[in-house]
LOLO-954321 format. One record per residue (C-alpha): x, y, z; residue in one letter. Coordinates in steps of 0.02 Angstrom, whole numbers, plus 50000, padded with zeros to 5 digits. Example, Ala and Ser with C-alpha at 12.3 -4.5 7.8 and 13.67 -1.06 7.14 Angstrom:
residues 2
X	Y	Z	resn
50615	49775	50390	A
50684	49947	50357	S
END
This chain:
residues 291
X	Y	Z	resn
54316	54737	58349	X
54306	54557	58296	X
54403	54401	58398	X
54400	54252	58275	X
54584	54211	58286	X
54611	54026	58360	X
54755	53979	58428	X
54804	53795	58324	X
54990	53787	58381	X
55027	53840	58548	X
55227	53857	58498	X
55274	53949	58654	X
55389	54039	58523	X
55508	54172	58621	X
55486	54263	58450	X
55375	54201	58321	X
55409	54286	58123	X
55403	54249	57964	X
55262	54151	57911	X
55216	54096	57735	X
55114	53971	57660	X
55194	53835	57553	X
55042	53776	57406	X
55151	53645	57379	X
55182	53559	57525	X
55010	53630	57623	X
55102	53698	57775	X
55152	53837	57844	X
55325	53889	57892	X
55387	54018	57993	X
55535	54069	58101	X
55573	54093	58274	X
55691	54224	58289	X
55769	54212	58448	X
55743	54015	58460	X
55827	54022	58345	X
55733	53888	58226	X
55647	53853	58057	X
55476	53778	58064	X
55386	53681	57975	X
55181	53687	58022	X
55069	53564	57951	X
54900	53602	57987	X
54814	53447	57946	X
54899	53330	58064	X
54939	53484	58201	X
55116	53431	58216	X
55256	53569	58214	X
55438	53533	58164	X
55567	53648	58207	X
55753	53649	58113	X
55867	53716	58254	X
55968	53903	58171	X
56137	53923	58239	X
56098	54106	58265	X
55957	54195	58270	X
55853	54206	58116	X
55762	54343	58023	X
55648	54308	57914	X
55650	54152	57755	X
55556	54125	57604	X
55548	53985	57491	X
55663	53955	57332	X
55603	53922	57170	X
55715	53776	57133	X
55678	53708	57285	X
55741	53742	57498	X
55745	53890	57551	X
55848	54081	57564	X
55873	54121	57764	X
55930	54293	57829	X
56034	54243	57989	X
56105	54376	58099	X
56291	54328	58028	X
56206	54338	57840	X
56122	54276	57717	X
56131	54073	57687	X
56021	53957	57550	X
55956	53800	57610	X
55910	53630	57572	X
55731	53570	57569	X
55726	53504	57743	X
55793	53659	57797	X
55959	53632	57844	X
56086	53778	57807	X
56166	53735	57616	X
56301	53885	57585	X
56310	54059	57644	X
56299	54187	57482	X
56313	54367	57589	X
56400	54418	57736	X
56281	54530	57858	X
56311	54709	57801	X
56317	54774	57986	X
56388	54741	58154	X
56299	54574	58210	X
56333	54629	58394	X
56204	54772	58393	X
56118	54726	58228	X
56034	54584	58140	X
55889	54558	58017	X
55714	54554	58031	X
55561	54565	57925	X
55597	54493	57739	X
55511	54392	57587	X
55505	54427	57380	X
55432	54528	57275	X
55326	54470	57154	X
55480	54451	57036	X
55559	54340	57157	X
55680	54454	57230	X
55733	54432	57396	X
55723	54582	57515	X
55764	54577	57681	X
55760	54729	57832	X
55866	54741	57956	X
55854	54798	58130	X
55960	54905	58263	X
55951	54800	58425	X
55997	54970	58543	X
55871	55070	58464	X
55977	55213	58474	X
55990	55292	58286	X
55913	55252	58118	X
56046	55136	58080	X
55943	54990	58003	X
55904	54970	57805	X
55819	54868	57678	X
55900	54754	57584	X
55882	54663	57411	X
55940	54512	57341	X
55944	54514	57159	X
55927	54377	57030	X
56107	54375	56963	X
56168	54346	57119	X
56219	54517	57193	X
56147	54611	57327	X
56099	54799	57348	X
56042	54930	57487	X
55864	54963	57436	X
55830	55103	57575	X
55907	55174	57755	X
55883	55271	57897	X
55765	55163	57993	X
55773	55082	58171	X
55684	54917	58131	X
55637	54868	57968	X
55450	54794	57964	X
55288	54775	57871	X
55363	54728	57690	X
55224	54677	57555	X
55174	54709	57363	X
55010	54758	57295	X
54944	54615	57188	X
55007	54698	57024	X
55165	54701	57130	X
55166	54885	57055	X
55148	54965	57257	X
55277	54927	57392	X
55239	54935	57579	X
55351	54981	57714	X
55349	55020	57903	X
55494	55072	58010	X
55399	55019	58176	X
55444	55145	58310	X
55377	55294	58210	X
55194	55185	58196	X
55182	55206	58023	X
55154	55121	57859	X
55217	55198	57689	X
55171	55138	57522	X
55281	55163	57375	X
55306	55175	57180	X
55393	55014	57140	X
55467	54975	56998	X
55448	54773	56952	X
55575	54787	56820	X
55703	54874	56910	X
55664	54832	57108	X
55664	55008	57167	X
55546	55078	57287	X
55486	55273	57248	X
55396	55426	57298	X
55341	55362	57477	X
55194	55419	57568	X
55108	55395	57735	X
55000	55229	57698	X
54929	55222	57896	X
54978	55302	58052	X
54947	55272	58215	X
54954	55360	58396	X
54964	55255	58539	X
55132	55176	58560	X
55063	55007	58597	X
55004	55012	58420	X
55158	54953	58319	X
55160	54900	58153	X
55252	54741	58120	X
55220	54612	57996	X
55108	54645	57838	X
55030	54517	57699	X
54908	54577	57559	X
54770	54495	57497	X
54705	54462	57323	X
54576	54628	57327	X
54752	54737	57370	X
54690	54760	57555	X
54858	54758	57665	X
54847	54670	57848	X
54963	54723	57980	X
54978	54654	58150	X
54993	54795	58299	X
55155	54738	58391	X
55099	54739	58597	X
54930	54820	58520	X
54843	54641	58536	X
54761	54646	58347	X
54775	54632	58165	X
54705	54783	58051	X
54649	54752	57885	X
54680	54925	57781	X
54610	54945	57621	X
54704	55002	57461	X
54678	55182	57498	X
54728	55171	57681	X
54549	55175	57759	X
54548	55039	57918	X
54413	54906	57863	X
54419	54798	57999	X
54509	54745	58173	X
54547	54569	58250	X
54578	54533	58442	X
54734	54421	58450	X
54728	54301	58611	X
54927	54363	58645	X
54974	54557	58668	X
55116	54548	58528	X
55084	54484	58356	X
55207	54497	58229	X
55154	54439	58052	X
55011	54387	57952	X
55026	54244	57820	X
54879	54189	57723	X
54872	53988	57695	X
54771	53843	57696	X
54712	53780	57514	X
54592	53910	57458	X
54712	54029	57538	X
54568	54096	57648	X
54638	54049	57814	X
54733	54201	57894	X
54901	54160	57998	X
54984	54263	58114	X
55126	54213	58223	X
55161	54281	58384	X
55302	54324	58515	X
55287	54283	58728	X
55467	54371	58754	X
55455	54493	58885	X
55303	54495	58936	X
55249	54491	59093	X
55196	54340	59209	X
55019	54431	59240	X
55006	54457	59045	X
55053	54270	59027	X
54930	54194	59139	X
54797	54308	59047	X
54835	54259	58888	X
54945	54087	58891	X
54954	54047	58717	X
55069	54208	58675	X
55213	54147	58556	X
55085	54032	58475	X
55026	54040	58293	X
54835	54074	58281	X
54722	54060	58120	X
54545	54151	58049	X
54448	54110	57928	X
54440	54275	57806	X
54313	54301	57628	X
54447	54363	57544	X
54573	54222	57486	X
54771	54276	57485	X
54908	54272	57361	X
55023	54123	57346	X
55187	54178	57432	X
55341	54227	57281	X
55490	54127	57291	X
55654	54159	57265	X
55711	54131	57104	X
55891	54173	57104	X
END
């Protein structure tokens, strides 16, 4: 067990998501769910600027012709480059007062695909969610509680998934051409129930990171499954790795400081913060959407 991970933005984020590394710009951006805001990171200069949400936000990812797409709990919305909302394009394809979305970003085709999450916890009511490039949108998968862990192998030919309360991480077919996810297949499992698998990112050798939701770590798996390595986070919930800087070999992970508790807090103080490692294996420029 390693602890490299630095905190270098002590956000105090209630819920910290989303992160993904613009080349373009140099920064990261990432979400804070229950803020609800859109942030803009810039680690060079240390400064964080957050774009206030007028209801809680999901998950984002960049656009190819420029701003961003945003899954809000009311639906889906594009928006301009400083992140301010532009148009809404989907209504929320559940009941916003129990529901909402959670993990998303696009496939290496630029699809957008966005889980969603059942706030009472109390059936398998969530789904996955796809955003297609003519404009229409499709359910991609069901039966789930919260929606989580979403990334592509590098050929973009493998699809990962985890539906966090059952701890586990499938990998699936997936066909680029079509968007469609097939024969799944336990990926990684785990026992303890303080090791929850949120947010994933994959890096350019196909190894898939996950970070362990009140487990206090990142796991790197390899392609096969096999656990390579562990990471000590400095906060008791991370939620999702992002690989940025400009060789792409600094590792991001954002975390959340909701309910936790105020001996956990003094412990650790930096929990909602984003914190960074330096990694030997360089990531894979985040997909936009190009629809």
């Amino acid at each position: 067990m390693a602890a490299a991970f630095q905190c270098v933005l002590d956000a105090r984020a209630s819920l910290g998501e989303s992160p993904f590394w613009s080349t373009r710009e140099r920064v990261l951006y990432w979400v804070d769910i229950t803020g609800p805001s859109l942030n803009r990171f810039d680690p060079a200069t240390g400064r964080n600027t957050a774009i206030p949400m007028p209801e809680s936000i999901g998950c984002a990812a960049p656009r190819e012709l420029r701003g961003f797409i945003v899954a809000l709990r009311g639906g889906i919305w594009l928006a301009h480059p400083d992140g301010t909302l532009d148009r809404k394009i989907f209504d929320a394809p559940y009941d916003p007062a129990h529901h909402r979305f959670n993990d998303g970003r696009c496939d290496r085709r630029g699809r957008f695909f966005a889980g969603t999450m059942n706030e009472r916890r109390d059936a398998p009511s969530a789904a996955l969610i796809r955003v297609d490039l003519d404009g229409t949108l499709s359910r991609v998968m069901g039966d789930m509680t919260v929606s989580n862990g979403l990334a592509w192998s590098p050929d973009g030919r493998t699809m990962y998934h985890a539906d966090t309360p059952t701890l586990t991480v499938r990998a699936y077919d997936y066909d680029p051409v079509t968007g469609v996810p097939s024969n799944p297949r336990v990926f990684a499992q785990w026992i303890d129930e303080n090791d929850r698998p949120d947010g994933g990112a994959v890096d350019s050798a196909g190894n898939y990171w996950t970070a362990l939701y009140r487990g206090g770590r990142v796991v790197q798996l390899s392609p096969s499954g096999e656990a390579l390595a562990e990471y000590d986070v400095p906060a008791m919930c991370p939620t999702m790795c992002a690989f940025g800087g400009p060789d792409l070999k600094t590792l991001y992970v954002t975390t959340a400081r909701q309910m936790r508790d105020a001996d956990e807090l003094a412990r650790l103080p930096h929990s909602g913060g984003i914190f960074a490692m330096r990694v030997d294996v360089p990531g894979l420029p985040e997909p936009a959407f190009a629809g």
